[in-house]
Every structure is written in C-alpha cells, then in structure tokens.
CHARMM-style PDB file with segment names, atoms N, HN, CA, C and O in Angstrom:
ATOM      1  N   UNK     1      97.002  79.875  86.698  1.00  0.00      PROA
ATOM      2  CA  UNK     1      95.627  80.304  86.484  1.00  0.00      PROA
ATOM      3  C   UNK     1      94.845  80.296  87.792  1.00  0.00      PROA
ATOM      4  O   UNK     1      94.013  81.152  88.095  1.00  0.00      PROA
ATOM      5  N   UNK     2      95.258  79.046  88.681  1.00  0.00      PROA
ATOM      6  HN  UNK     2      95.934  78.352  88.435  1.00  0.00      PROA
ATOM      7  CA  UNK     2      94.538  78.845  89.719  1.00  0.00      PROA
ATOM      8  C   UNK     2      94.635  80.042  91.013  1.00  0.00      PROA
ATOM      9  O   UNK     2      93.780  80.268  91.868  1.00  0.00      PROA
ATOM     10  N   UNK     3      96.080  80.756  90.814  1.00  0.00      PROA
ATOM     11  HN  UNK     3      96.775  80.572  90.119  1.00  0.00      PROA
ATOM     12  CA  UNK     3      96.533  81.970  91.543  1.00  0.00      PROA
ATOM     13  C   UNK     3      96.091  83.181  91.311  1.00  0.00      PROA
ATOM     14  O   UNK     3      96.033  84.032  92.198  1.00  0.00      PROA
ATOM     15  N   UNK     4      95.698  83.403  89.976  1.00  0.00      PROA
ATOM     16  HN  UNK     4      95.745  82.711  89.255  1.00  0.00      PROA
ATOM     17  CA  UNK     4      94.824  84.299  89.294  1.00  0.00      PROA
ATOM     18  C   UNK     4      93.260  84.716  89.570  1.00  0.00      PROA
ATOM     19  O   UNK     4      92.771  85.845  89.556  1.00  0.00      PROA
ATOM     20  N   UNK     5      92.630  83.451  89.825  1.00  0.00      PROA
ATOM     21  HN  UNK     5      93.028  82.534  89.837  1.00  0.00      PROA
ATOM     22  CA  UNK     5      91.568  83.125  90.055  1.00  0.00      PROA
ATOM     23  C   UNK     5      91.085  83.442  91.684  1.00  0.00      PROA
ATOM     24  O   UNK     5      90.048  83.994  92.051  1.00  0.00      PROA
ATOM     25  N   UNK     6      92.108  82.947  92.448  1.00  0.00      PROA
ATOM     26  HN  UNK     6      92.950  82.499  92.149  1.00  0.00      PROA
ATOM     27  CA  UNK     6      92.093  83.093  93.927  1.00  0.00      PROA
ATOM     28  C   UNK     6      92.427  84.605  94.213  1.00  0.00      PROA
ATOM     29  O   UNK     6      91.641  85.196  94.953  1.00  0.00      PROA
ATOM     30  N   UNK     7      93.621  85.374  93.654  1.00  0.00      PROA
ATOM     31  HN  UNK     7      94.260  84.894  93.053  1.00  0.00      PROA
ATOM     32  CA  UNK     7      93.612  86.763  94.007  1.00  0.00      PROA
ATOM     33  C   UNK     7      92.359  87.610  93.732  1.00  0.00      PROA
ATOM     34  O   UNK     7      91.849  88.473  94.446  1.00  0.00      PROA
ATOM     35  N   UNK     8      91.924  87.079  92.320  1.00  0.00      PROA
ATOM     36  HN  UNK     8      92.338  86.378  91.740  1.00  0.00      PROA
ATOM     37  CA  UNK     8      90.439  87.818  92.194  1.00  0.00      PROA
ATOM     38  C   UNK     8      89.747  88.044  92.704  1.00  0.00      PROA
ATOM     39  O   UNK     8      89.183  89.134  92.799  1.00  0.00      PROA
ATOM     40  N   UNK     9      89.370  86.240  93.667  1.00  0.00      PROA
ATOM     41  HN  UNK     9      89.829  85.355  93.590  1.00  0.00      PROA
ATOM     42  CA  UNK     9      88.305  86.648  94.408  1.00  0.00      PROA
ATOM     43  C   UNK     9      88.772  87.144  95.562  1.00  0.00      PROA
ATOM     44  O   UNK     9      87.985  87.781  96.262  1.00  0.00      PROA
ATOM     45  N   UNK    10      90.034  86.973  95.965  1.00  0.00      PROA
ATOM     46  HN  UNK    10      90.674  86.456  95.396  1.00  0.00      PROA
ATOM     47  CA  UNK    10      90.318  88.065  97.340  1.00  0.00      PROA
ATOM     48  C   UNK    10      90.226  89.769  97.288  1.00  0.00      PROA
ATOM     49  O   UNK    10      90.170  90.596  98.198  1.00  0.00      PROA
ATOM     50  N   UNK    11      90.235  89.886  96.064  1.00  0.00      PROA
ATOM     51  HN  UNK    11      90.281  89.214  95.325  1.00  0.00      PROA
ATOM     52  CA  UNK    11      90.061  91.334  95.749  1.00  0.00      PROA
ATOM     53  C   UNK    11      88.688  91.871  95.341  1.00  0.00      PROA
ATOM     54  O   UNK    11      88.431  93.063  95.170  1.00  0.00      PROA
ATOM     55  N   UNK    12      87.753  90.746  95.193  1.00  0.00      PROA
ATOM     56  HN  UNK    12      87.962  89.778  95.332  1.00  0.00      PROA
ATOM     57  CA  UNK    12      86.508  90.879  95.398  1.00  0.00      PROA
ATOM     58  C   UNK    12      85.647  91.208  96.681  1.00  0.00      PROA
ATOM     59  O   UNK    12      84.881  92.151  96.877  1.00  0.00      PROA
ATOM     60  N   UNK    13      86.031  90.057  97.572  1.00  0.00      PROA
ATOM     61  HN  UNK    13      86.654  89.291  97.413  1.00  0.00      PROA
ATOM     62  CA  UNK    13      85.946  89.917  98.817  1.00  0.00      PROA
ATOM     63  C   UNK    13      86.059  91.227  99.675  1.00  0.00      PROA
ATOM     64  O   UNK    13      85.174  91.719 100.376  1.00  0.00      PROA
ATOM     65  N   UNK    14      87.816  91.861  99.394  1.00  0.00      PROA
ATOM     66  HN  UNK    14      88.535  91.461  98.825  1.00  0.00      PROA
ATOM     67  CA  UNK    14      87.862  93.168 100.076  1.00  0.00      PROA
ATOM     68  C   UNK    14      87.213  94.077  99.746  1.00  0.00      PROA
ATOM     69  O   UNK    14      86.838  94.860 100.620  1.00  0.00      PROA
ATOM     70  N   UNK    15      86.833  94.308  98.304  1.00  0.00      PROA
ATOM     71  HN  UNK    15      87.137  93.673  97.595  1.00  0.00      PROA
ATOM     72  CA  UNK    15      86.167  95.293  97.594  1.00  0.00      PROA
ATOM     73  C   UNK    15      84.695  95.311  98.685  1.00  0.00      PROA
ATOM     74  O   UNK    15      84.374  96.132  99.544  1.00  0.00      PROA
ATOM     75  N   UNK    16      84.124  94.250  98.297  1.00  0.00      PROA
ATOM     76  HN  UNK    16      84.386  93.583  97.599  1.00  0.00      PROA
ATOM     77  CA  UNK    16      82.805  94.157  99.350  1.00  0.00      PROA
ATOM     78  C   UNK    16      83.093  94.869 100.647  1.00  0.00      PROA
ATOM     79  O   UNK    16      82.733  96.011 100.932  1.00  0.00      PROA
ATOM     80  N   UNK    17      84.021  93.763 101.638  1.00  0.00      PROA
ATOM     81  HN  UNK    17      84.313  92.835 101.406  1.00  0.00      PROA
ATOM     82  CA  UNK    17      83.691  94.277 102.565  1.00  0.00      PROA
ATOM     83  C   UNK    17      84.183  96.018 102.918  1.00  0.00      PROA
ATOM     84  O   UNK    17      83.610  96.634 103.816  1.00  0.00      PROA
ATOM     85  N   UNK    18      85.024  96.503 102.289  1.00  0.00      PROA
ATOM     86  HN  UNK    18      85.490  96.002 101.560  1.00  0.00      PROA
ATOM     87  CA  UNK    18      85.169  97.753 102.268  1.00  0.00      PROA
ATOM     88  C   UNK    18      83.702  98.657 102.265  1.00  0.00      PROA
ATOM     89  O   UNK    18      83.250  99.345 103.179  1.00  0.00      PROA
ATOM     90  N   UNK    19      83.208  98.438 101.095  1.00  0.00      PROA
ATOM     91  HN  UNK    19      83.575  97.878 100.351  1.00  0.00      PROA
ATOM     92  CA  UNK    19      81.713  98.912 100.968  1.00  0.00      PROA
ATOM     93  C   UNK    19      80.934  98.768 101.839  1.00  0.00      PROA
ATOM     94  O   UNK    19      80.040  99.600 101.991  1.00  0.00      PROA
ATOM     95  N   UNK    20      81.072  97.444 102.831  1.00  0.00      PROA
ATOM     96  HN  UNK    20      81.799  96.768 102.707  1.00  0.00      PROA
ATOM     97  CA  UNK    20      80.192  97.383 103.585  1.00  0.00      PROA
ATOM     98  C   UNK    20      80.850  98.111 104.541  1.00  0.00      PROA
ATOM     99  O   UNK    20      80.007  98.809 105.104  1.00  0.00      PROA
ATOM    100  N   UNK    21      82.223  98.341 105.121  1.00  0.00      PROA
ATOM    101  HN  UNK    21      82.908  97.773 104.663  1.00  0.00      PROA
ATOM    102  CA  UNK    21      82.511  98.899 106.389  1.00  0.00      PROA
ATOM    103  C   UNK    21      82.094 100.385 106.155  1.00  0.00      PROA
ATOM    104  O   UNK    21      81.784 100.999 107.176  1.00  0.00      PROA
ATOM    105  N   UNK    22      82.040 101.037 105.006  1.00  0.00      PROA
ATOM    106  HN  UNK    22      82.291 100.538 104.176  1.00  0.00      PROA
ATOM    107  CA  UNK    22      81.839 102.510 104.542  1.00  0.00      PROA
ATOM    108  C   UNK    22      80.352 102.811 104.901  1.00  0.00      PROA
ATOM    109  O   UNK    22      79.953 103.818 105.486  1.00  0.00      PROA
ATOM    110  N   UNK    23      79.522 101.656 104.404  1.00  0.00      PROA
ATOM    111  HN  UNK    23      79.847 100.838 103.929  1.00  0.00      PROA
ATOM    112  CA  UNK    23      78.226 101.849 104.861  1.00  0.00      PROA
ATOM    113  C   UNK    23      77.819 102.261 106.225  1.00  0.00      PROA
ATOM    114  O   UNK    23      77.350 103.324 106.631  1.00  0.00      PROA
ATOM    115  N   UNK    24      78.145 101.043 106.895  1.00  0.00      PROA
ATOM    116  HN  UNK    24      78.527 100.179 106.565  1.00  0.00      PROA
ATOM    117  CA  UNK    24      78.328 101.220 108.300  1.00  0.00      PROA
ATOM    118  C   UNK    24      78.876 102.675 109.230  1.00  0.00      PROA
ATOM    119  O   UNK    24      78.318 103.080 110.250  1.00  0.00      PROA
ATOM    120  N   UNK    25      79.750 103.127 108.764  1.00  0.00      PROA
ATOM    121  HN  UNK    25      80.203 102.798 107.936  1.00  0.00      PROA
ATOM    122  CA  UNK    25      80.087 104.049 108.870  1.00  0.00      PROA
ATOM    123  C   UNK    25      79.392 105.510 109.024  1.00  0.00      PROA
ATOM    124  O   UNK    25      79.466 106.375 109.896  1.00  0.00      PROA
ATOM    125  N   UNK    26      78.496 105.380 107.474  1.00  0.00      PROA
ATOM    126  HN  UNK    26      78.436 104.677 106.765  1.00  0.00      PROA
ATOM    127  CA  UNK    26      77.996 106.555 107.379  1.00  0.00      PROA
ATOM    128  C   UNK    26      76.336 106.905 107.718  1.00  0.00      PROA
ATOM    129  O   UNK    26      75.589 107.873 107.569  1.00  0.00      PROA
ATOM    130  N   UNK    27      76.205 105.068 108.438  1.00  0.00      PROA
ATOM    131  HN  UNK    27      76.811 104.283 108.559  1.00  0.00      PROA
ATOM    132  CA  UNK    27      75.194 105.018 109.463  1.00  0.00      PROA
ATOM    133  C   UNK    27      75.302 105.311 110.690  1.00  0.00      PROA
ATOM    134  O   UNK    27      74.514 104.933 111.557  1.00  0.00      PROA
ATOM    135  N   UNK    28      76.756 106.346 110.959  1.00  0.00      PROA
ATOM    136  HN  UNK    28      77.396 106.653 110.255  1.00  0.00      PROA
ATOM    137  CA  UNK    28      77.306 106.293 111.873  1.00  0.00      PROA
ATOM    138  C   UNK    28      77.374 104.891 113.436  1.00  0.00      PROA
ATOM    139  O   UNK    28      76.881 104.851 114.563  1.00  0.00      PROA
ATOM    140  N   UNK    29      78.106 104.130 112.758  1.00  0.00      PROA
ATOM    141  HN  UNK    29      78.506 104.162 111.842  1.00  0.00      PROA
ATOM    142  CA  UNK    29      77.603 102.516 113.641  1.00  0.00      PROA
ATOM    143  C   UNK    29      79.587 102.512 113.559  1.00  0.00      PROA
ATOM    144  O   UNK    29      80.125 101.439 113.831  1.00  0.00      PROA
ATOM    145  N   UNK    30      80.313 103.479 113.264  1.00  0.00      PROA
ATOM    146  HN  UNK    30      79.876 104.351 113.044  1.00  0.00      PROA
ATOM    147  CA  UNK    30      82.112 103.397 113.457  1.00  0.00      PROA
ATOM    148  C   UNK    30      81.874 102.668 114.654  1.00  0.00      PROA
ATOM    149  O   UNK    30      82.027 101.448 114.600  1.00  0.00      PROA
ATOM    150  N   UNK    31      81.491 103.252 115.837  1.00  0.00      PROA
ATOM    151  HN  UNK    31      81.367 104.243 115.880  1.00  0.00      PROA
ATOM    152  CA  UNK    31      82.039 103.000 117.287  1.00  0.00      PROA
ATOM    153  C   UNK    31      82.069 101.548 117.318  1.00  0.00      PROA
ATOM    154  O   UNK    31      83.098 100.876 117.386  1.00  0.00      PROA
ATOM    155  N   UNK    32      80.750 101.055 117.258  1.00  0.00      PROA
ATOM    156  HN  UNK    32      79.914 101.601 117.203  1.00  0.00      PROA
ATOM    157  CA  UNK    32      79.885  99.442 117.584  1.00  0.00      PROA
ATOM    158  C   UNK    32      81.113  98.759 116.443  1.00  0.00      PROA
ATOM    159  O   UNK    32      81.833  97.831 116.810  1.00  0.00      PROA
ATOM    160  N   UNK    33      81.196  99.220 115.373  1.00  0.00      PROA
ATOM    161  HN  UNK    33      80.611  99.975 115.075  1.00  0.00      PROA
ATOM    162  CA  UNK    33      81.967  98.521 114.396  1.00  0.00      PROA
ATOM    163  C   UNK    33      83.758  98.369 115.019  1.00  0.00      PROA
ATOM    164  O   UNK    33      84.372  97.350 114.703  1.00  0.00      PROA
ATOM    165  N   UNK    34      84.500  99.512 115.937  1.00  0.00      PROA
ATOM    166  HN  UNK    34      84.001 100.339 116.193  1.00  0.00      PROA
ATOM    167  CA  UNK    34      85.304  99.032 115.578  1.00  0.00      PROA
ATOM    168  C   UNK    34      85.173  98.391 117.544  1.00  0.00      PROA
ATOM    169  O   UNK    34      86.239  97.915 117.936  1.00  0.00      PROA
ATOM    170  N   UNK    35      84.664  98.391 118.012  1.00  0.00      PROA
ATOM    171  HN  UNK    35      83.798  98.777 117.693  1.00  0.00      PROA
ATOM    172  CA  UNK    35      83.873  97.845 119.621  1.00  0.00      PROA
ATOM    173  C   UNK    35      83.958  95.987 118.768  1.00  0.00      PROA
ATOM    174  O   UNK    35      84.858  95.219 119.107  1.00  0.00      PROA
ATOM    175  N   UNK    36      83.220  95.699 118.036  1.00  0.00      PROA
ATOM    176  HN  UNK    36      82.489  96.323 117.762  1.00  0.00      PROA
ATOM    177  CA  UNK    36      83.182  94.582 117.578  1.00  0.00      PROA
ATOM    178  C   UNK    36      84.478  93.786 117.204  1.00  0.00      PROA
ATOM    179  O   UNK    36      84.742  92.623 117.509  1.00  0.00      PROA
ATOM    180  N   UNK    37      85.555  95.055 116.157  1.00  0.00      PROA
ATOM    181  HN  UNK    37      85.340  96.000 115.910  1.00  0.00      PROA
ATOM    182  CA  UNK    37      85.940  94.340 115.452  1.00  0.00      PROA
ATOM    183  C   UNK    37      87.551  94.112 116.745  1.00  0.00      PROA
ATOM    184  O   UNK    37      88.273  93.125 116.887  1.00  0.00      PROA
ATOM    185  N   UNK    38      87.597  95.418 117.429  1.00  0.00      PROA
ATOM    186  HN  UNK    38      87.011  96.220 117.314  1.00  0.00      PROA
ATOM    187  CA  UNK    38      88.454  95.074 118.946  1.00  0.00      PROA
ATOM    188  C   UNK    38      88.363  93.912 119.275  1.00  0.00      PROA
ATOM    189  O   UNK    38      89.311  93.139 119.139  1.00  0.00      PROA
ATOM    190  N   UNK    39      87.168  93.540 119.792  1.00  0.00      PROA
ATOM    191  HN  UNK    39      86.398  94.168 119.903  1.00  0.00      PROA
ATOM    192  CA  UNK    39      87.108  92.084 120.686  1.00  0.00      PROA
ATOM    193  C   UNK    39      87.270  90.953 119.878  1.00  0.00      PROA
ATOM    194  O   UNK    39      87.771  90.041 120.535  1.00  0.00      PROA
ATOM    195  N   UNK    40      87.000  90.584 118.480  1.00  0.00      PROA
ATOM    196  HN  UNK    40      86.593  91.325 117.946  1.00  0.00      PROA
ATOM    197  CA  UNK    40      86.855  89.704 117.642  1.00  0.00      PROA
ATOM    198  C   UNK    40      88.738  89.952 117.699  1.00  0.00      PROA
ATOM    199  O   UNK    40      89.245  89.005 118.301  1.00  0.00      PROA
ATOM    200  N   UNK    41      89.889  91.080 117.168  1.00  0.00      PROA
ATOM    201  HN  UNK    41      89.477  91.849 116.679  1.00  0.00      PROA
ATOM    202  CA  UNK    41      90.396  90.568 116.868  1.00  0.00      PROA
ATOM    203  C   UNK    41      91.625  90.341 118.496  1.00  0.00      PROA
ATOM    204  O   UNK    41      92.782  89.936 118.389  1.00  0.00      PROA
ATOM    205  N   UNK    42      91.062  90.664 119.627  1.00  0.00      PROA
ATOM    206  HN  UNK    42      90.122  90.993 119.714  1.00  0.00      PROA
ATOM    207  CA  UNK    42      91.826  90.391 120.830  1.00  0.00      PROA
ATOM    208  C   UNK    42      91.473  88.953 120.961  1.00  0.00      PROA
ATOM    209  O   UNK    42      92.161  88.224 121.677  1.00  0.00      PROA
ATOM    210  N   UNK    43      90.598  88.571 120.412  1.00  0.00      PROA
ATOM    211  HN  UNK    43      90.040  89.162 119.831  1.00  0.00      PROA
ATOM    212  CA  UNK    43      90.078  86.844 120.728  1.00  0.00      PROA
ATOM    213  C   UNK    43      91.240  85.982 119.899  1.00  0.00      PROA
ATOM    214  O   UNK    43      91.906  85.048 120.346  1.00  0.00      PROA
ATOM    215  N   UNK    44      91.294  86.600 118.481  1.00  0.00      PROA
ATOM    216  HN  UNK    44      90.752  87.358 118.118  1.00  0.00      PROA
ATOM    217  CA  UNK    44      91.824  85.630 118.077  1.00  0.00      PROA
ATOM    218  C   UNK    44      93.483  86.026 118.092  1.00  0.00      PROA
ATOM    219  O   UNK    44      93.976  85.619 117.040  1.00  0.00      PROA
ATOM    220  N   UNK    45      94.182  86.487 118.689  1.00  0.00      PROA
ATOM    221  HN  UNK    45      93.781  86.817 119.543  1.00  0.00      PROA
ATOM    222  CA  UNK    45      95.513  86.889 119.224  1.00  0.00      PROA
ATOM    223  C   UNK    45      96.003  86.287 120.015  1.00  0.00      PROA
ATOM    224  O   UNK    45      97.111  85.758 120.103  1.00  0.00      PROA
ATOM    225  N   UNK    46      94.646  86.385 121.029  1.00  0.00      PROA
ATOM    226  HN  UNK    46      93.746  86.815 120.958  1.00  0.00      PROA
ATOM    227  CA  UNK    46      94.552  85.497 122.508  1.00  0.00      PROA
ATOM    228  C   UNK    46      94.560  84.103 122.436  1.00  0.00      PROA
ATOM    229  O   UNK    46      95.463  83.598 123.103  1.00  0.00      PROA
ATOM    230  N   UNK    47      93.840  83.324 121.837  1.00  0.00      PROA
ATOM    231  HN  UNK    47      93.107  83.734 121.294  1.00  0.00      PROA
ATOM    232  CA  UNK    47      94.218  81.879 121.013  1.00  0.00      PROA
ATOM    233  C   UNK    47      95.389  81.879 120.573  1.00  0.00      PROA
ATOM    234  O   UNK    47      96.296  81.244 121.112  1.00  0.00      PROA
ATOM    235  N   UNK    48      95.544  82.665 119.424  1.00  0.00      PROA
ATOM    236  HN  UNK    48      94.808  83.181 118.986  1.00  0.00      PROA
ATOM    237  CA  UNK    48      97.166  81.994 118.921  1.00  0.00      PROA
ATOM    238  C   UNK    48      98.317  82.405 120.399  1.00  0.00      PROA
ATOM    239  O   UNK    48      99.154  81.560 120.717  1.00  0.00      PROA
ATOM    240  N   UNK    49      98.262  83.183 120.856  1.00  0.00      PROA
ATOM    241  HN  UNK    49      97.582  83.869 120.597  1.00  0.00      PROA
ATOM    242  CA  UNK    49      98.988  83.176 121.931  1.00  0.00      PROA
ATOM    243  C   UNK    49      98.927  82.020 122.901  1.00  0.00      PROA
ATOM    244  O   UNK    49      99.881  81.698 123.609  1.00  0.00      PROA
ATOM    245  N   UNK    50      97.892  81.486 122.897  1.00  0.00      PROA
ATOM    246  HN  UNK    50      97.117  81.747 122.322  1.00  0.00      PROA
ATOM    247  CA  UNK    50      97.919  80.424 124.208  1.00  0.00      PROA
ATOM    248  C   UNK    50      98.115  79.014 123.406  1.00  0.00      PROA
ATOM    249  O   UNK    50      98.465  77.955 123.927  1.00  0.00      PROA
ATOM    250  N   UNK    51      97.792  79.243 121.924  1.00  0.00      PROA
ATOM    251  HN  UNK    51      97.507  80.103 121.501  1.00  0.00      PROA
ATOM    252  CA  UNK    51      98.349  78.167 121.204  1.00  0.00      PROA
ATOM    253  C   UNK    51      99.799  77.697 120.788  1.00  0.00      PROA
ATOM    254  O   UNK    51     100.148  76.570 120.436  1.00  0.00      PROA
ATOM    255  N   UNK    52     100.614  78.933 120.928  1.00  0.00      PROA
ATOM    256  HN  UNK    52     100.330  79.848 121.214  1.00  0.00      PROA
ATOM    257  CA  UNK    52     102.056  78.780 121.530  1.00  0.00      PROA
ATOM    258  C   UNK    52     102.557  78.451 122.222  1.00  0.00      PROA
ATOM    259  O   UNK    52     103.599  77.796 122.181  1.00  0.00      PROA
ATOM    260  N   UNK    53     101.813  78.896 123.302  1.00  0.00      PROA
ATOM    261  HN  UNK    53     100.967  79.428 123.336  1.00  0.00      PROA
ATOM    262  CA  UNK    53     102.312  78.994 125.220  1.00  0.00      PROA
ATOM    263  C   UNK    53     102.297  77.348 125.420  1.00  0.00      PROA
ATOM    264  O   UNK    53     102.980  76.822 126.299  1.00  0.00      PROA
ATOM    265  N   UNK    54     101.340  76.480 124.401  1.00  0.00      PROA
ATOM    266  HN  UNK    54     100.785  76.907 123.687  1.00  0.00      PROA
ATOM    267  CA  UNK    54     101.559  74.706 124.666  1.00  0.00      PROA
ATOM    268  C   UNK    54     102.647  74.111 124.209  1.00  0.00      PROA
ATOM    269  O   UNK    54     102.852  72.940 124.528  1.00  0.00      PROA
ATOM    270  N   UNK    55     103.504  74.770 123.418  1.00  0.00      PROA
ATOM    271  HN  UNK    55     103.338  75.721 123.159  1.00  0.00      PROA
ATOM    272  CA  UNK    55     104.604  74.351 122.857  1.00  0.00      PROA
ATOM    273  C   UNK    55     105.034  74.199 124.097  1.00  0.00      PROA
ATOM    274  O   UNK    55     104.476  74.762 125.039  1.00  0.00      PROA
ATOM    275  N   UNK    56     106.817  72.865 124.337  1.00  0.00      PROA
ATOM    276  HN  UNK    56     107.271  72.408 123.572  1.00  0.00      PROA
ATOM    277  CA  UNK    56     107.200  72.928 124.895  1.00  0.00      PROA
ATOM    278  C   UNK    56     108.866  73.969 125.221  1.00  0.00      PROA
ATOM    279  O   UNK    56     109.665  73.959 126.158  1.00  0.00      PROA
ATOM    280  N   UNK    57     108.799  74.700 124.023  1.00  0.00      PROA
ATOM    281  HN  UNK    57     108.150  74.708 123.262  1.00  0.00      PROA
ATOM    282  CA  UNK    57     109.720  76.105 124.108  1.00  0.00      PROA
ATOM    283  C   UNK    57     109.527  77.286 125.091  1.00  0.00      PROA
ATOM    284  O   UNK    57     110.399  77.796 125.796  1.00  0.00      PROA
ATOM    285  N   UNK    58     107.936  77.696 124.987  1.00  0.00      PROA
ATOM    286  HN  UNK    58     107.228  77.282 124.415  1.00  0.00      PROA
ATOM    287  CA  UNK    58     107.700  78.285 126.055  1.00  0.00      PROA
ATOM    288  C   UNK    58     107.159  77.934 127.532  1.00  0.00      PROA
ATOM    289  O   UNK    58     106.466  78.689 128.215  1.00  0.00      PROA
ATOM    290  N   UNK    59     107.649  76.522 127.934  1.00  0.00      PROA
ATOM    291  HN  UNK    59     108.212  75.909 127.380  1.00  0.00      PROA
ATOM    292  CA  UNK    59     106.938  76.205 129.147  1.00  0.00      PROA
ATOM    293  C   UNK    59     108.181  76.220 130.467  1.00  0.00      PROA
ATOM    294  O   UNK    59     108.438  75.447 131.390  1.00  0.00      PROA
ATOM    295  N   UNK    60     108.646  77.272 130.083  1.00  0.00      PROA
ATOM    296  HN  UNK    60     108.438  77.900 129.333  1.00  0.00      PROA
ATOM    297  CA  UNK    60     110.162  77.780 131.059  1.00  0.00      PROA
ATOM    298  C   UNK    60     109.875  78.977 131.331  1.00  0.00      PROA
ATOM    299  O   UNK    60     108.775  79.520 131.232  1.00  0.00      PROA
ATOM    300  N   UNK    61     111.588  79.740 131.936  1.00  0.00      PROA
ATOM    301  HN  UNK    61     112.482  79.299 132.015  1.00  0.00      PROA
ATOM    302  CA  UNK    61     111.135  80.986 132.011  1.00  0.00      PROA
ATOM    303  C   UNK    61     110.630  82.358 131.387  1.00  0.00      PROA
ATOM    304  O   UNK    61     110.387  83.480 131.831  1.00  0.00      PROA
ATOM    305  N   UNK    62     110.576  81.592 129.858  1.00  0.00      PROA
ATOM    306  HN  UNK    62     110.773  80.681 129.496  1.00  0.00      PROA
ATOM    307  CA  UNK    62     110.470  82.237 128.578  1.00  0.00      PROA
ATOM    308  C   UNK    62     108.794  82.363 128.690  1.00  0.00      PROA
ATOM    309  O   UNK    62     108.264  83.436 128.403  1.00  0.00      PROA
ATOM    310  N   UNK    63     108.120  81.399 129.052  1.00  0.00      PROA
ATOM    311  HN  UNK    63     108.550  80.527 129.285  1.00  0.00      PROA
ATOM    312  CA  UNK    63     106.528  81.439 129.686  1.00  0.00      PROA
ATOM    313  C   UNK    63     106.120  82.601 130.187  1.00  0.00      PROA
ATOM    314  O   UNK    63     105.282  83.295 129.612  1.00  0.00      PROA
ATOM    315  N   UNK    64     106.642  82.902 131.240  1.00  0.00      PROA
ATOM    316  HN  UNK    64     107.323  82.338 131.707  1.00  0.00      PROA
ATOM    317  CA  UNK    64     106.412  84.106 131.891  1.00  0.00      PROA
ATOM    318  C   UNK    64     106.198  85.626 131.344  1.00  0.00      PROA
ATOM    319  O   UNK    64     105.403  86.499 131.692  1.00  0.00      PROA
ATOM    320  N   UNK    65     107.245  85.599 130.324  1.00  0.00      PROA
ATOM    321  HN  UNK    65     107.890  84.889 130.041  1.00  0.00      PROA
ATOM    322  CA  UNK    65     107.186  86.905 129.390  1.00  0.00      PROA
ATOM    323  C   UNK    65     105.241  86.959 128.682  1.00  0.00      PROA
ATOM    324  O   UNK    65     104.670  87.986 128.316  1.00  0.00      PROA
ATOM    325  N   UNK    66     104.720  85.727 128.686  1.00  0.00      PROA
ATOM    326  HN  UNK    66     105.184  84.892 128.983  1.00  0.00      PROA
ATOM    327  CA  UNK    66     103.872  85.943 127.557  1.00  0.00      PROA
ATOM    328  C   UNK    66     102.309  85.582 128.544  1.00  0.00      PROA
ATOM    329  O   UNK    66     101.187  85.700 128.052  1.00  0.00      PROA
ATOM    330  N   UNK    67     102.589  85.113 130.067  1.00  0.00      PROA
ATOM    331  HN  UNK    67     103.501  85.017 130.467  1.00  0.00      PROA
ATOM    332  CA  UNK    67     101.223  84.915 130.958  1.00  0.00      PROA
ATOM    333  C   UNK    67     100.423  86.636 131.725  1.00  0.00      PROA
ATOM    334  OT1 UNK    67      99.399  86.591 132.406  1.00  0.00      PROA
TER     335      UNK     67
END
C-alpha cells in the first residue's frame, strides 16, 4: 500500500512539474529554463563525480581518466 501511495505522489509531482515546465515555455522563458536547468544539473554530476574521485579506487592512475 505504502508503494502505491509513494508512486502516486511521484506521478503527481511530475504531472505538476510538467505543467509548470509547459507554462514556462509558452512564456517563452525555454532558454533561461533549460540555462538553469544545465547548470543545476552539471553541479550535481560534478559532486557525485568528485564524490567518487575520494574513494580510494580512484586515487591511482584510474584518477586521471576522471580530473
């Protein structure tokens, strides 16, 4: 039930923000929107990447591939 409950509201959630990205859109605000959503999601790539790079797996020459 509790899985039921949680997909719902994730399908709520998207429903929204869909509507809202459409809005946006047809305020023509695409550019700024996907300008925003670029850097927001290179930020958080960039973290999990450097949150790897502390492991001690990549602190060899395997490091290098990912600096």
């Amino acid at each position: 039930m509790l899985v039921f409950i949680l997909l719902h509201a994730c399908v709520y959630v998207c429903v929204g923000m869909c509507k809202m990205v459409e809005n946006l859109c047809s305020h023509k605000m695409s550019a700024q929107l996907y300008a925003q959503l670029r850097v927001a999601c290179e930020s958080h790539v960039s973290s999990c990447v450097n949150q790897f790079l502390s492991y001690p797996l990549l602190t060899g020459p395997a490091a290098v591939l990912y600096h």
